[in-house]
N, C-alpha and C positions, 0 to 999 in steps of 0.2 A: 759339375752341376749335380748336384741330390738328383737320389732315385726317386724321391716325391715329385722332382718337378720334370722327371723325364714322362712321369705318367700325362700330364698337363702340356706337356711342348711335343705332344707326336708331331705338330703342325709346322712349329717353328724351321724355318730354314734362317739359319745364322749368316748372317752376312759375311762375306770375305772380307778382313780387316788386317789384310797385307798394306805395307805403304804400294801406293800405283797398281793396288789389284781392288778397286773400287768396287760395290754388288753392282753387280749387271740383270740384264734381262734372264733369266735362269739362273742365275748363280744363288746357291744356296747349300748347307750340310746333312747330311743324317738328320732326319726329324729326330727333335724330342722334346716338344714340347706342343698336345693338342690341344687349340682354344676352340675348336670345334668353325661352327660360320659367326659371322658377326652379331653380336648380341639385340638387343634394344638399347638405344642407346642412354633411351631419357631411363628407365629402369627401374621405376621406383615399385612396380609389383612383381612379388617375387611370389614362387610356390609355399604351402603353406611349412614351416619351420625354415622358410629361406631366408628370415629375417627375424629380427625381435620384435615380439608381438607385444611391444607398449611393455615390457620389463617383467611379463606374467609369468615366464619361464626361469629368469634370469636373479633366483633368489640367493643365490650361493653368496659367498665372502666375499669382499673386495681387498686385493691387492693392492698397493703403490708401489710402483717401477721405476726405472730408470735405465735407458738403454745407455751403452758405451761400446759402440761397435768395434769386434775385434773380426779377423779371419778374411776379409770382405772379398768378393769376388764379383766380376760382374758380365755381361753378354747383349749383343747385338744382333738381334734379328731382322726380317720380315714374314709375316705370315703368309700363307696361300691366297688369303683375299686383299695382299696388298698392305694390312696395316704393320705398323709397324712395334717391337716389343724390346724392352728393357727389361735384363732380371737383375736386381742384386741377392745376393747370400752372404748374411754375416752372422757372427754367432754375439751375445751379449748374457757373459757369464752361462747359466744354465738355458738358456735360451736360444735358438734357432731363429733367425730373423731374415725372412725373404718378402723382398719389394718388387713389386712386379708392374711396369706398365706398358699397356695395348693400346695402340690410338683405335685398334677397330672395338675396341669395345668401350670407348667415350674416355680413353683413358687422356690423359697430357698429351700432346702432340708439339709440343714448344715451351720452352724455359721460361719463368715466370709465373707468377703464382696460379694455383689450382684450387679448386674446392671440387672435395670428393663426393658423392652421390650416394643417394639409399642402396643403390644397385649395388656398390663397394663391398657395403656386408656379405654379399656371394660369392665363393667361389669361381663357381660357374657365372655369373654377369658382372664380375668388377674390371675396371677399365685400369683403374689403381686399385692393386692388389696387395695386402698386407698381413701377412700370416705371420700368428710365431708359433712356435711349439716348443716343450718343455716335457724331453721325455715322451709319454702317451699324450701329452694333453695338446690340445689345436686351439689357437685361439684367431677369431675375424674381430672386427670390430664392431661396435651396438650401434646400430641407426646413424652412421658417419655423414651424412647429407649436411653440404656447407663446413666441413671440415677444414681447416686451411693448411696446406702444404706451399711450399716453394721446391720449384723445380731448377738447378740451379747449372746442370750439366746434362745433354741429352747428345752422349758422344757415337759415330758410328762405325771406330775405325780402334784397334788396337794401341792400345796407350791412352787411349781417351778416356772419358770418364761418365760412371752415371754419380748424379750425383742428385741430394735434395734433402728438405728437414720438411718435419710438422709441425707447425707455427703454436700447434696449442696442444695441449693433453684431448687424449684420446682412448675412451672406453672400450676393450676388449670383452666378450663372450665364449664363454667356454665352447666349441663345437667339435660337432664329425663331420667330415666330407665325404661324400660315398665317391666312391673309385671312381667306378664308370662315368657319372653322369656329371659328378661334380656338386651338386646340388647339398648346401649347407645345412645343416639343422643345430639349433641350440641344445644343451646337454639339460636338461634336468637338473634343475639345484646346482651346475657346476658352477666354476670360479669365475669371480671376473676380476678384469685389471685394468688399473689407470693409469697410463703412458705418459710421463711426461716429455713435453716437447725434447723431440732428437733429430737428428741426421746420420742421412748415410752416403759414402762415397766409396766407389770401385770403381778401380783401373779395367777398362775393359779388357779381355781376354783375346788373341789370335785362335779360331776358330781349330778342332781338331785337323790336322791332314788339311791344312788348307779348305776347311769347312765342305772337302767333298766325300769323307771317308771316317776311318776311324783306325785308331793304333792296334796292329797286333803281332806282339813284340816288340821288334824296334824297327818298325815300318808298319807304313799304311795300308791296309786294305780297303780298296778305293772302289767307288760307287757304279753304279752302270754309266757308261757314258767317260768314266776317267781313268787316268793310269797312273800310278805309280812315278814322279816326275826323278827322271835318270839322274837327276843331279843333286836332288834331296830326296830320300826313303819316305821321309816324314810330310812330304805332301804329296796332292793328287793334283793333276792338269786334265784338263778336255783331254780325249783319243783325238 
C-alpha cells in the first residue's frame, strides 16, 4: 500500500483473508488507513475550496485521458465504526490511480450500480473515493453528483477481487489535500482532465503477518495481544 494512503488508513483494520480464518469480533491489522468518524452521509456541503465553486477556479487546460490499468493491487478492510473499506492501486502510464470505497461514508455497500455524490469531490467526505496523481499533481473529480459507476466485485477474502468501471467520462480538478485533516482545495488555474469511461480490478491481498503485525526481516513483529505463530515466522496468532 503507498505512503499516501497509510496517512488516510490509521483507522483501517484489514480484515484476516486466510481461507477458514474469517474477520471476527476483533480481528483486525496495524492501522493504516485513518477515515477519522463517519462522515455525512447525504454531503453535498462541503468547506469552502472543498468543492468546485460552479467552474470559477477551474480555468486551466483540459486534458483527454484514457486509463489502462497496469500494476493493480488491492485490500480488505473494516473500519473502527464498523464500516466497511475497499482500496485499489493501479498505475495508468504516468499516472497513479487509487479507488477507494467506504460504506461509512455513503460509499457502495453492494454490487451493482452506483452514482457517486457531491461529497465524492473530497477527500475527507467521499464514500467513493478517486484520486490520481501524476508526479506533484493530485487530481479529485469536478462536482461527480449522479456520476455512474458499476460495482462488479466487492470480495472480502484473499484471491477475491475488487473490482468496477465508470460508465461515463468523468471531469477531474486539479487539487492539494492538506495532510492532517484531509480537506480538498482546487488549485488556481491548474489542470483538468476528462476520463474516459474505465475499469479496474484487483486480486485482493493476504493481510501483512496475518493482518496482526508487520515484517521485520524475515518474520513478524507481532501486535499487543499476538505471538509470533511457531509454525510460520510470517504470521501472528492471539497469545
Amino acid at each position: 500500500m503507498s505512503v499516501r494512503l497509510r496517512r488516510r488508513f490509521v483507522s483501517l483494520l484489514l480484515a484476516c483473508s486466510l481461507a477458514g480464518c474469517g474477520p471476527g469480533p476483533g480481528d483486525g491489522v496495524e492501522p493504516v488507513l485513518d477515515k477519522g468518524g463517519p462522515a455525512d452521509a447525504s454531503g453535498p456541503a462541503l468547506e469552502d475550496g472543498g468543492m468546485v465553486d460552479g467552474g470559477g477556479s477551474m480555468e486551466g487546460e483540459m486534458e483527454e485521458i484514457s486509463l489502462v490499468m497496469s500494476n493493480p493491487s488491492g485490500k480488505y478492510g473494516t473500519t473502527h465504526g464498523g464500516g466497511q473499506a475497499w482500496v485499489f492501486n493501479g498505475e495508468s502510464g504516468p499516472f497513479q490511480v487509487d479507488v477507494e470505497n467506504y460504506t461509512g461514508f455513503g460509499g457502495a455497500a453492494a454490487v451493482g450500480p452506483f452514482a457517486m455524490r457531491s461529497a465524492d469531490a473530497d477527500y475527507d467526505t467521499c464514500g467513493l473515493c478517486v484520486v490520481l496523481r501524476r508526479g506533484e499533481e493530485t487530481y479529485m473529480p469536478v462536482d461527480p453528483e449522479g456520476t455512474s459507476f458499476q460495482l462488479s466485485e466487492l470480495g472480502k477474502f484473499a484471491g477475491e477481487r475488487f473490482s468496477g468501471r465508470a460508465e461515463v467520462s468523468l471531469e477531474f480538478r486539479q487539487v492539494t489535500i492538506q495532510p492532517s485533516t484531509y480537506a480538498t482545495s482546487g488549485v488556481p488555474g491548474g489542470k483538468r482532465l476528462r476520463v474516459a469511461p474505465w475499469g479496474w480490478s484487483a486480486v485482493l491481498q493476504q493481510p501483512e503477518c496475518g493482518g496482526h503485525g508487520h515484517l521485520h526481516g524475515s518474520s513478524c513483529h507481532c501486535d499487543a495481544g499476538y505471538r509470533r505463530d511457531p509454525q510460520d515466522p510470517l504470521n501472528c496468532i492471539p497469545l
